[in-house]
VOBA-1610 file (N, C-alpha, C; in pm, whole numbers, padded with zeros to 5 digits, always signed):
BEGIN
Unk+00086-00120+00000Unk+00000+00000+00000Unk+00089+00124+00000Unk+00071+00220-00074Unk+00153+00350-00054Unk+00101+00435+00016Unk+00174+00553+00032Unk+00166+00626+00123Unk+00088+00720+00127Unk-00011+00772-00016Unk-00082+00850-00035Unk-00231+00717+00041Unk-00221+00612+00039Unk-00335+00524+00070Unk-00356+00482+00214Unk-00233+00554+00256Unk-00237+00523+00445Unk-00371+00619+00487Unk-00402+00593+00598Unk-00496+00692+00669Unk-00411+00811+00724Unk-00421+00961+00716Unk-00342+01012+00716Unk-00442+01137+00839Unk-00382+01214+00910Unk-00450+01333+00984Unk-00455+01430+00910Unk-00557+01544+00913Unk-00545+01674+00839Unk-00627+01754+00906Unk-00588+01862+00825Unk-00668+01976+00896Unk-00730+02071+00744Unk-00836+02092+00852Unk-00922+02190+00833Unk-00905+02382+00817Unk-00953+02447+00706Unk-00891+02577+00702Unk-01029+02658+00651Unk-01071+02764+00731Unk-01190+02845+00605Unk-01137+02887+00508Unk-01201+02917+00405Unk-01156+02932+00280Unk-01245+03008+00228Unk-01219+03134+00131Unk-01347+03139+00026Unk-01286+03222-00080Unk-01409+03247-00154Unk-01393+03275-00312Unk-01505+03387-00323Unk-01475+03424-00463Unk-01536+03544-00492Unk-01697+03507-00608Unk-01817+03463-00601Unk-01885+03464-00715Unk-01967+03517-00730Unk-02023+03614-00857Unk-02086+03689-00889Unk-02087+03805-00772Unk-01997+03852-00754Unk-01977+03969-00707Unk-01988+03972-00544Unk-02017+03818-00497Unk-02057+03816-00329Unk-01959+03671-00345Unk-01906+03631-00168Unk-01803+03550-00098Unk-01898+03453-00097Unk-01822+03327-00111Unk-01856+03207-00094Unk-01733+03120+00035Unk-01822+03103+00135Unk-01790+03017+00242Unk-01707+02878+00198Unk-01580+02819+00235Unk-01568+02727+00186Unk-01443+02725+00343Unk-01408+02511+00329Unk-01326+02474+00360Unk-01245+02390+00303Unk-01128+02417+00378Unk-00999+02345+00298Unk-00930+02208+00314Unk-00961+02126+00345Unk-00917+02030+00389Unk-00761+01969+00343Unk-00680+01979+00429Unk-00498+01926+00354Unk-00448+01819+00443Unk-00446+01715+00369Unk-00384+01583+00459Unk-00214+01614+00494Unk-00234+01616+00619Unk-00112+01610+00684Unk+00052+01516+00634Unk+00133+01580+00605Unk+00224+01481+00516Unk+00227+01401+00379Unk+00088+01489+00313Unk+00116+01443+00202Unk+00130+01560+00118Unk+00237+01562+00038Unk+00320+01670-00016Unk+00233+01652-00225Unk+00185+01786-00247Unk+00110+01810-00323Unk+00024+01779-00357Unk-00081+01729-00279Unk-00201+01625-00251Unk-00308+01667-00401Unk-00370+01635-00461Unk-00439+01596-00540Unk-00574+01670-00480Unk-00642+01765-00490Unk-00787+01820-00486Unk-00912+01788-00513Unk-01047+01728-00402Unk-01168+01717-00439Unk-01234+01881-00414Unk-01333+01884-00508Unk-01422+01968-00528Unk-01567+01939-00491Unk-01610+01970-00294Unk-01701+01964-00322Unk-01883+02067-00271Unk-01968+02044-00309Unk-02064+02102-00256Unk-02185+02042-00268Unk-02267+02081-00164Unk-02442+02040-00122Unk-02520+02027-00188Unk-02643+01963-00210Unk-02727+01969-00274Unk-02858+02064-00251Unk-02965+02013-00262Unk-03133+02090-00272Unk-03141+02129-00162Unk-03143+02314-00168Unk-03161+02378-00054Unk-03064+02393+00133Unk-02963+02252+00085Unk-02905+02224+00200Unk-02752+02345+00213Unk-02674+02256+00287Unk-02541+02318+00331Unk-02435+02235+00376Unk-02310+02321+00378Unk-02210+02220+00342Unk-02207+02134+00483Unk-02249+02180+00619Unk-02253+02063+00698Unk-02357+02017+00672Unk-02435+01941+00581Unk-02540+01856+00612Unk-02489+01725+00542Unk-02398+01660+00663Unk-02374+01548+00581Unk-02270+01538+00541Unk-02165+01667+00472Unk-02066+01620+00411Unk-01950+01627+00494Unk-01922+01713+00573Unk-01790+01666+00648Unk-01745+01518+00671Unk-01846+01437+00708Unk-01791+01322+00718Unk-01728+01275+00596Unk-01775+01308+00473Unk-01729+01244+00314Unk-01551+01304+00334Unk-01575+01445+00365Unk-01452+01537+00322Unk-01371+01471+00433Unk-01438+01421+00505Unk-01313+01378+00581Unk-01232+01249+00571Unk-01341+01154+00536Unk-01313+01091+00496Unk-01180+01048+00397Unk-01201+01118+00303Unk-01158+01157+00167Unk-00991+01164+00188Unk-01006+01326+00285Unk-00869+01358+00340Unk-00765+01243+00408Unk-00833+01174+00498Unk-00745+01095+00589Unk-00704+00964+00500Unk-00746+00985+00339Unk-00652+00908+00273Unk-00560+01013+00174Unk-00518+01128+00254Unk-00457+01200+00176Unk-00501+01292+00003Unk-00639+01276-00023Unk-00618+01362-00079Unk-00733+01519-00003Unk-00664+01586-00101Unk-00752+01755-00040Unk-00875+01791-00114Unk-00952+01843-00007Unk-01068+01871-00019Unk-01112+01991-00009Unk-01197+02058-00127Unk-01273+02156-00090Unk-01406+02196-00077Unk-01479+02214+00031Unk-01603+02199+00048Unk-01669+02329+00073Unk-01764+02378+00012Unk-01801+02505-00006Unk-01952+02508-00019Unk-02018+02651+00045Unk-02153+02661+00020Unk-02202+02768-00095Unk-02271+02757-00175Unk-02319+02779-00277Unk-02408+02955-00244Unk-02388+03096-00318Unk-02431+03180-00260Unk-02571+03180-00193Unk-02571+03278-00120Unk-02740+03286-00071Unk-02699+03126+00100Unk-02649+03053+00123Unk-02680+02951+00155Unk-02532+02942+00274Unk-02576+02914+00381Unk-02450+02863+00462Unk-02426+02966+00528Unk-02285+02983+00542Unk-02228+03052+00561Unk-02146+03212+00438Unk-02180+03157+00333Unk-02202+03257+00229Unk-02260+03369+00183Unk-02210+03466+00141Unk-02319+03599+00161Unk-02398+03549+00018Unk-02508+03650+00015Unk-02666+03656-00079Unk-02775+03663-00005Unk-02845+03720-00062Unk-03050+03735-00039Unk-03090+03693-00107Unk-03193+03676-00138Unk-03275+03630-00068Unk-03202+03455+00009Unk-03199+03389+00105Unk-03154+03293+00178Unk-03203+03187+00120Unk-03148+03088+00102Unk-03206+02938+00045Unk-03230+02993-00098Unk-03181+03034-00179Unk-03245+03073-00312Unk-03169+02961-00404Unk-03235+02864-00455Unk-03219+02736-00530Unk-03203+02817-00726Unk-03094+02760-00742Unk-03111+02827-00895Unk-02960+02736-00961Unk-03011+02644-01049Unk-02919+02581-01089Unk-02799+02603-01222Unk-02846+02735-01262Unk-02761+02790-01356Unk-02657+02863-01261Unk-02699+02955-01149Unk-02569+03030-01039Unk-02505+02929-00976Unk-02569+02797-00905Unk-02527+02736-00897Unk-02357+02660-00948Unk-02387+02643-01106Unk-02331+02646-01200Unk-02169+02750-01220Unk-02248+02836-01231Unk-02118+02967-01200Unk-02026+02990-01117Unk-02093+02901-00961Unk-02052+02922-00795Unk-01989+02799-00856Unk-01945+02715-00893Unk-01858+02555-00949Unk-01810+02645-01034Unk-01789+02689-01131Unk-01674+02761-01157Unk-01566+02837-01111Unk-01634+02925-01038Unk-01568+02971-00940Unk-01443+02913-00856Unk-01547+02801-00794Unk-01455+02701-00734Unk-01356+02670-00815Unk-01365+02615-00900Unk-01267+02535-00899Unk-01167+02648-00986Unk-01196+02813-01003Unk-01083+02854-01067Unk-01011+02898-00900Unk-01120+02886-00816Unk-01015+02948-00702Unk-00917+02769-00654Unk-00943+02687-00665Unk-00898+02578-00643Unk-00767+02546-00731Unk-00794+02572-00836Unk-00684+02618-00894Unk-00568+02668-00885Unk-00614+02787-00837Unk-00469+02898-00800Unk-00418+02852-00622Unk-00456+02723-00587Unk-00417+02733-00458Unk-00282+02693-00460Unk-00171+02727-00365Unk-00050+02644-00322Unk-00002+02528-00337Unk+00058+02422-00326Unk+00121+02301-00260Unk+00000+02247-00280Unk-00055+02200-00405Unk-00158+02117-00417Unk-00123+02062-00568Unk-00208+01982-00618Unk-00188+01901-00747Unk-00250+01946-00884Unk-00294+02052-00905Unk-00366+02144-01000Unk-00404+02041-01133Unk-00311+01943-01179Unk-00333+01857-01259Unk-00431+01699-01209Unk-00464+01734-01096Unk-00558+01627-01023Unk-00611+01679-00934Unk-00769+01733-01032Unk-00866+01819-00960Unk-00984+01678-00947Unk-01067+01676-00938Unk-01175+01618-00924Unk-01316+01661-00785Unk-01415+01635-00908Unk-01587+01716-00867Unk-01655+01607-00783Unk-01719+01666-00657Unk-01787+01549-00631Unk-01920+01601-00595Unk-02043+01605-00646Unk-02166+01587-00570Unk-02305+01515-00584Unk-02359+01548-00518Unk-02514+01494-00452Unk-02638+01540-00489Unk-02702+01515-00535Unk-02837+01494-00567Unk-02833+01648-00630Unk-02886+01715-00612Unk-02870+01853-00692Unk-02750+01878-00766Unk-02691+01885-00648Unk-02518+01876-00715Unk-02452+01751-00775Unk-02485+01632-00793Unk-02461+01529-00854Unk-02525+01588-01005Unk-02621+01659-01025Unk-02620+01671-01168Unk-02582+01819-01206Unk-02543+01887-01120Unk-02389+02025-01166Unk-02302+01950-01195Unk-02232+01877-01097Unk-02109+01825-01158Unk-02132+01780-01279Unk-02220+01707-01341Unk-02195+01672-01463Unk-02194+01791-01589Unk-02216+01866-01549Unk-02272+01985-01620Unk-02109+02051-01630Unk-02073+02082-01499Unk-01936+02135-01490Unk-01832+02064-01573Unk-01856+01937-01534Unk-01722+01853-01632Unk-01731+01824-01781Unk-01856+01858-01807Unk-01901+01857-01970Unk-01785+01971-02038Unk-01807+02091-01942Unk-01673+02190-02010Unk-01558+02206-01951Unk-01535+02096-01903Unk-01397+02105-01826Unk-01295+01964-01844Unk-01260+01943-02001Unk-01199+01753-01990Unk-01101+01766-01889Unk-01074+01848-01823Unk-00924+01885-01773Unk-00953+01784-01647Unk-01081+01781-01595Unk-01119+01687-01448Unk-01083+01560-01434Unk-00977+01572-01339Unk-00940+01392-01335Unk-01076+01284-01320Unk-01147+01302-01215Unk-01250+01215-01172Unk-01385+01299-01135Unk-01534+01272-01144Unk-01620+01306-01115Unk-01701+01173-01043Unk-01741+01236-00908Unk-01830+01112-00811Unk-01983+01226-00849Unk-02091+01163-00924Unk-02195+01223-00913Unk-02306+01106-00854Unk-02355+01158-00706Unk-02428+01085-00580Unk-02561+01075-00608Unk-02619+00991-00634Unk-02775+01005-00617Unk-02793+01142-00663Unk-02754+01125-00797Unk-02804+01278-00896Unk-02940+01316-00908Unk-02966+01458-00941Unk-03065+01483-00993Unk-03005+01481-01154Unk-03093+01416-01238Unk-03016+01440-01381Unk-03140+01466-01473Unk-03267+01499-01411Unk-03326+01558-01521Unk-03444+01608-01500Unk-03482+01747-01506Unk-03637+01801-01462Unk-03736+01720-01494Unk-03750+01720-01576Unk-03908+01625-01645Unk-03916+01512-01582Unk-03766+01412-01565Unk-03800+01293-01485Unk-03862+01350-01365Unk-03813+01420-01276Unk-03815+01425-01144Unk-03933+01501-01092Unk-04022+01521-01216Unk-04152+01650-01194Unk-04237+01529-01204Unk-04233+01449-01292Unk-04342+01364-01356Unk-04384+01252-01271Unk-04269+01219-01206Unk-04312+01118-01054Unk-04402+01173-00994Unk-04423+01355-00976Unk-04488+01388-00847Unk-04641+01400-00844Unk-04720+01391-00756Unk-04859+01393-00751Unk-04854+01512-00838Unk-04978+01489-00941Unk-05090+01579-01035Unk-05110+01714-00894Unk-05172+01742-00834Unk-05175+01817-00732Unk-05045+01883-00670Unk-04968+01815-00695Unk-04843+01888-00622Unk-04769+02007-00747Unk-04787+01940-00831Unk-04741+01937-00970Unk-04778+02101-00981Unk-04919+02132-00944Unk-05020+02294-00969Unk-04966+02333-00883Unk-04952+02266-00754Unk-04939+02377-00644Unk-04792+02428-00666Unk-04703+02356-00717Unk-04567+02382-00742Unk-04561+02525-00863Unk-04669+02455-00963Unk-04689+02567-01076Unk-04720+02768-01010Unk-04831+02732-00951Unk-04886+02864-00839Unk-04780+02945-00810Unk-04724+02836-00696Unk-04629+02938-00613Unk-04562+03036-00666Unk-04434+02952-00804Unk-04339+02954-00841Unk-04399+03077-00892Unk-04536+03069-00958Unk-04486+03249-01047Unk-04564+03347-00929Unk-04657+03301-00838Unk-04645+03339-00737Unk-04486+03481-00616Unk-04386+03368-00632Unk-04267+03423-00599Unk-04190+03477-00713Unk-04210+03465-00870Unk-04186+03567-00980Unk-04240+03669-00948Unk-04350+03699-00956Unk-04483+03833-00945Unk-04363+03913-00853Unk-04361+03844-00765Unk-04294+03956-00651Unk-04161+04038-00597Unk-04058+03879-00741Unk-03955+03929-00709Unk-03961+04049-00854Unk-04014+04028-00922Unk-04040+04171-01031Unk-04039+04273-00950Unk-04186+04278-00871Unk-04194+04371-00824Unk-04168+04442-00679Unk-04023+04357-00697Unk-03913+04403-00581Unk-03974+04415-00440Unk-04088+04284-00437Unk-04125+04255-00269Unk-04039+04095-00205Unk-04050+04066-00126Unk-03952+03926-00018Unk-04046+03836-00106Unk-03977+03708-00072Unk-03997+03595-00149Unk-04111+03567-00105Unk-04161+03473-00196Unk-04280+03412-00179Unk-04237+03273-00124Unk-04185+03137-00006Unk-04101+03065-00010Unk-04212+02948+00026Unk-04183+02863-00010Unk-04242+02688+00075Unk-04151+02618+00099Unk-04135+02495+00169Unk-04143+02407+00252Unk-04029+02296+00170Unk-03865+02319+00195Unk-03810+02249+00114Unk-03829+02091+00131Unk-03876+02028+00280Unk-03928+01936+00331Unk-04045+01942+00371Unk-04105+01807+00371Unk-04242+01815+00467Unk-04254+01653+00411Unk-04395+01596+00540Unk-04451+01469+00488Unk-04556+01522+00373Unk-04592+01371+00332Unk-04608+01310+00219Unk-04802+01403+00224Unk-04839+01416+00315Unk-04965+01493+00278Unk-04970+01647+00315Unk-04838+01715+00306Unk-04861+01853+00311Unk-04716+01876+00121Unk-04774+02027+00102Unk-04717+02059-00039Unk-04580+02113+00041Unk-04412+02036-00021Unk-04324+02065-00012Unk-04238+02049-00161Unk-04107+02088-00162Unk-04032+02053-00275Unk-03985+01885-00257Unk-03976+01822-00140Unk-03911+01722-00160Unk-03992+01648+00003Unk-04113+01567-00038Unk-04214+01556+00030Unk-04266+01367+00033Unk-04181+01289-00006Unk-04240+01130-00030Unk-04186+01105+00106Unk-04189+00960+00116Unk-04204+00953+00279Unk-04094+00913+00300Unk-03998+00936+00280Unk-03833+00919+00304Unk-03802+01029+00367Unk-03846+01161+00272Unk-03769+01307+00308Unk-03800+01366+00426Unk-03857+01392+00522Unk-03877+01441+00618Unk-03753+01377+00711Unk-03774+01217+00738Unk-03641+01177+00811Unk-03542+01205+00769Unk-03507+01122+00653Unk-03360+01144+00541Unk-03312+01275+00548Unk-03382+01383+00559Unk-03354+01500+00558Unk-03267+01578+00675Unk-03351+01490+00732Unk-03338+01631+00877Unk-03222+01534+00943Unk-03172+01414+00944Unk-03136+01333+01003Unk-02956+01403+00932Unk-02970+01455+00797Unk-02838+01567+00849Unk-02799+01686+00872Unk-02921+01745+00922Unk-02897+01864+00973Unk-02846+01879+01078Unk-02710+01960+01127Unk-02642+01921+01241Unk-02736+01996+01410Unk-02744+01951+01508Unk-02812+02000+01620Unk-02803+02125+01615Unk-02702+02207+01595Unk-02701+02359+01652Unk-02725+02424+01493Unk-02789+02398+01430Unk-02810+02461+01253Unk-02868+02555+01284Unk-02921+02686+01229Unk-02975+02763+01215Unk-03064+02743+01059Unk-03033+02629+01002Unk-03125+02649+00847Unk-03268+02643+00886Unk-03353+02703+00799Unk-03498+02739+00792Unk-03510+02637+00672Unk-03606+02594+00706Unk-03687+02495+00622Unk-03765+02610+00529Unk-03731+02654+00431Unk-03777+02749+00320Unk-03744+02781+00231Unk-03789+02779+00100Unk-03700+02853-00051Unk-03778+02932-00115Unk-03722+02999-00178Unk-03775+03079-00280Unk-03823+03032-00366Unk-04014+02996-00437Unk-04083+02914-00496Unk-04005+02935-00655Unk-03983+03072-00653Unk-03914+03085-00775Unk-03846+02967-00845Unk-03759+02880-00790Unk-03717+02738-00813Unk-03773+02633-00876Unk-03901+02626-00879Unk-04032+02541-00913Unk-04045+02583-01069Unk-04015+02724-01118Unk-04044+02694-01292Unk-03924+02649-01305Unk-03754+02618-01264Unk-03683+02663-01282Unk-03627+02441-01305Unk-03674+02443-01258Unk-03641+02228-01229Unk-03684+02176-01318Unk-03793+02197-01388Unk-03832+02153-01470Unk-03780+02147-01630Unk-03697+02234-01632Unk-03604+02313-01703Unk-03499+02237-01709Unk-03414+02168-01581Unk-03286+02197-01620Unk-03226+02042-01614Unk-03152+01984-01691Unk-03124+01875-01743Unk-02969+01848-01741Unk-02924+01800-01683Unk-02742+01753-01706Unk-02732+01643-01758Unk-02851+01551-01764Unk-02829+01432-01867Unk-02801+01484-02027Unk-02890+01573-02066Unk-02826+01661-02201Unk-02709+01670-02213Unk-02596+01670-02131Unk-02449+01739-02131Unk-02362+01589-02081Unk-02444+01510-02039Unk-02368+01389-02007Unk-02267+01330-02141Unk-02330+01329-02232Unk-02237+01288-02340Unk-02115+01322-02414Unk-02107+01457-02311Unk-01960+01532-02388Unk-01868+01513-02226Unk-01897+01473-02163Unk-01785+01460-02033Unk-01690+01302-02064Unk-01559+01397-02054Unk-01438+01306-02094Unk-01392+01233-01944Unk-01440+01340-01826Unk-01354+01280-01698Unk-01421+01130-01683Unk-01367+01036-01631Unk-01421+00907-01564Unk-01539+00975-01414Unk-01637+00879-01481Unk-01747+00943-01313Unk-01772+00809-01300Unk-01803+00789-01165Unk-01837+00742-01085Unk-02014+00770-01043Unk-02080+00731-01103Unk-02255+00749-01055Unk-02318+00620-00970Unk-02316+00725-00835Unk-02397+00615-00698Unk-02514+00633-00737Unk-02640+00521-00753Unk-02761+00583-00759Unk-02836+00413-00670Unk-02937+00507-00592Unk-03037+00412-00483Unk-03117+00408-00539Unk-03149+00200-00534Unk-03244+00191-00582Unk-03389+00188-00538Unk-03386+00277-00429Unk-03568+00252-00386Unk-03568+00430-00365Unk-03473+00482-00450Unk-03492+00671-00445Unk-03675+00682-00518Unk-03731+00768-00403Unk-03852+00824-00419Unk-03866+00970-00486Unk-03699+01033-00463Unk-03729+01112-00566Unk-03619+01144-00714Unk-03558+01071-00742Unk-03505+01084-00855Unk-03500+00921-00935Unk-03590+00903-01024Unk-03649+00724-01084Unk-03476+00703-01139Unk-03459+00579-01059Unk-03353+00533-01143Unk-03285+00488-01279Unk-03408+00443-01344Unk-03412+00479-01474Unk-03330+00579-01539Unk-03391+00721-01500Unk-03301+00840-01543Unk-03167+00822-01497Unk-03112+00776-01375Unk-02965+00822-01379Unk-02908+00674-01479Unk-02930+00594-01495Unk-02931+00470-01611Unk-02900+00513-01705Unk-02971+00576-01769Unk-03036+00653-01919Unk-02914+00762-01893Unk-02880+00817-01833Unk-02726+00907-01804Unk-02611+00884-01804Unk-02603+00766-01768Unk-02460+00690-01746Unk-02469+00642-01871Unk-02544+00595-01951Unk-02530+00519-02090Unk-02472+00639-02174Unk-02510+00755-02130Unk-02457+00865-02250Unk-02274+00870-02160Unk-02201+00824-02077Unk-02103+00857-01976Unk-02002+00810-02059Unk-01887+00831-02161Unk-01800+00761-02219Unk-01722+00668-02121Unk-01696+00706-02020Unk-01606+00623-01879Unk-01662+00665-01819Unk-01788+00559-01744Unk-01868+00538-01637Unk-01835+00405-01569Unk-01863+00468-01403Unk-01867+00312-01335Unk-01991+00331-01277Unk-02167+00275-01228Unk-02241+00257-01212Unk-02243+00165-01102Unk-02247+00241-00957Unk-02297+00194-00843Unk-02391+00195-00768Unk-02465+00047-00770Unk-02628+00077-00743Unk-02595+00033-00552Unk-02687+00095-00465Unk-02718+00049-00363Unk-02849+00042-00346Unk-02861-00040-00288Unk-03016-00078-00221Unk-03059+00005-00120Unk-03089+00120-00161Unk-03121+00205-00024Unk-03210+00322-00059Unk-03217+00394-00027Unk-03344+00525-00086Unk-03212+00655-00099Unk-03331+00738-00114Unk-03223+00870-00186Unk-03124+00905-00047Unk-03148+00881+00082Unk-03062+01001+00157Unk-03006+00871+00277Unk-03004+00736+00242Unk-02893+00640+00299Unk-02778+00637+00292Unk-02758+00713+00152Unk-02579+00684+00157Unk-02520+00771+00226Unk-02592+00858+00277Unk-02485+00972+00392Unk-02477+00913+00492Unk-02519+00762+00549Unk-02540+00779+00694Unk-02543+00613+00672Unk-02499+00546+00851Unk-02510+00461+00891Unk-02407+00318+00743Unk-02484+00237+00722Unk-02380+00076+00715Unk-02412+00110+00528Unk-02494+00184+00492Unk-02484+00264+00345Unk-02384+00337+00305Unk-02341+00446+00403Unk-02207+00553+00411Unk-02089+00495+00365Unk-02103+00349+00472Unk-01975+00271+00534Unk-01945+00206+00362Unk-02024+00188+00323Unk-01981+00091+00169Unk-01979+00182+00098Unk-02049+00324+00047Unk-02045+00438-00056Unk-01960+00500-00044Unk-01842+00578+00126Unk-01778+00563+00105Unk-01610+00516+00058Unk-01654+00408+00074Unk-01521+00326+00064Unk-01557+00286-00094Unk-01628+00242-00200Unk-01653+00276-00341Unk-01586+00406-00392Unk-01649+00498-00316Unk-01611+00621-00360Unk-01442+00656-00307Unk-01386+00622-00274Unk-01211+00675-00221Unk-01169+00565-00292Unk-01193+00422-00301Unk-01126+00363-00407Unk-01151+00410-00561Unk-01256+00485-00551Unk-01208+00521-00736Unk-01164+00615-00742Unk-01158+00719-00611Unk-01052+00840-00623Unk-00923+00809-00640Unk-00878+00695-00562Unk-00720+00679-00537Unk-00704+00659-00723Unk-00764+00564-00732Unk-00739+00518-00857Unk-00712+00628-01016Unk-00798+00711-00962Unk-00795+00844-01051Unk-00660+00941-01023Unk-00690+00929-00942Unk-00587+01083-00861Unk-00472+01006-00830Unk-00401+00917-00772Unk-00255+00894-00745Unk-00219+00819-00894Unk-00094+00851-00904Unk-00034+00784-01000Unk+00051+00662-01007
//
């Protein structure tokens, strides 16, 4: 075993970057003794933040030596923006650029072994990001979202309007320069939320850390905006090797679609678990996703 594959100590650093004209919150993660360590890129998914869940990945990650950067997306975290929780997957988009040009210019790191990693929202940025970027050693995209239409068309007929309402609902107002119109990024299965089957309420909250301050709320504006946006379209021009985890009893993204994604993946590896959308962060799911996931990093990233 080499030495980049030992379990290694590291530390932790705040970090941030500049996008669209406001700071983005980020941390740095650098494994202790390993000399020009190789860089993950990562960030949160739907409505969340970078502690929900991911420190354990990033740490993971690190204590086999390579570096990590974990960052919250504007509007969200610890990051400046207004309106708060504001879901928009094109800025989104921009805030991953960002990253990784500030990831880039960092120090004593491996600039030629970058690699993207995310989750369900962000499992289908990354693909989006690495479509224009062959330069990415490796992409882990988690229980992706990879396509509006799939992920609208599962949902109750009823939810479907009320989603329609809001959304121009919270247009009307941000025109006319009044506070958001917001709903319910969670809830059970008989009240109207964005992410509402009977997984999400637990799955959800189960990583929100005890002392959080997040508000269960977004800007409806988001709701015309999903339906819209597709990274399976862009799957077919990504050169990096990805790695796509996808659960098979996810209630909200049909597995099918991330299937139908990976087939467009020139170098795909396709890891199914038996679990629903928000198992692999947690408990004897974690324990196998990530150890999948750091063996195909090593494999990418050390030489």
């Amino acid at each position: 075993m080499t030495e980049n594959k030992r379990s290694l100590q590291f530390t932790r650093s705040d970090d941030y970057f500049i996008s669209g004209g406001m700071k983005c919150a980020g941390w740095l993660y650098r494994p202790e003794g390993a000399k020009n360590p190789p860089v993950l890129i990562m960030a949160h998914g739907f409505a969340a933040e970078r502690t929900f869940g991911l420190p354990l990945f990033a740490e993971s990650f690190s204590a086999k030596g390579i570096g990590v950067f974990l960052f919250d997306y504007r509007n969200f975290g610890d990051s400046e923006g207004s309106p708060r929780n504001l879901v928009n997957p094109y800025r989104h988009i921009r805030d991953w650029e960002a990253a990784l040009a500030h990831v880039k210019a960092l120090p004593d790191v491996n600039t030629d072994k970058i690699a993207l990693w995310g989750s369900s929202f962000s499992g289908g940025h990354v693909i989006c990001v690495a479509a224009r970027h062959p330069e990415i050693a490796a992409v882990i995209s988690q229980v992706p979202f990879v396509g509006g239409i799939a992920s609208t068309v599962i949902r109750k007929p009823k939810d479907i309007v009320t989603a329609v309402i809001a959304g121009w609902r919270d247009l009307g107002r941000k025109l006319t320069f009044r506070s958001p119109y917001c709903v319910p990024a969670i809830g059970p299965p008989d009240e109207f939320a964005i992410m509402n089957t009977e997984e999400c309420m637990a799955g959800y909250s189960a990583l929100i850390p005890e002392d959080s301050s997040w508000e269960n709320k977004v800007p409806a504006r988001v709701l015309l905006l999903v339906p819209l946006y597709s990274p399976m379209r862009q799957a077919g021009r990504v050169e990096s090797p990805v790695l796509m985890v996808t659960a098979e009893k996810d209630s909200l993204i049909p597995i099918k679609a991330v299937v139908k994604t990976a087939a467009r993946i020139k170098n795909v590896t396709l890891h199914r678990l038996p679990c629903n959308h928000f198992d692999p962060y947690v408990g004897e799911f974690f324990k196998e996703n990530v150890t999948v996931e750091t063996e195909f990093l090593e494999r990418h990233l050390f030489d």
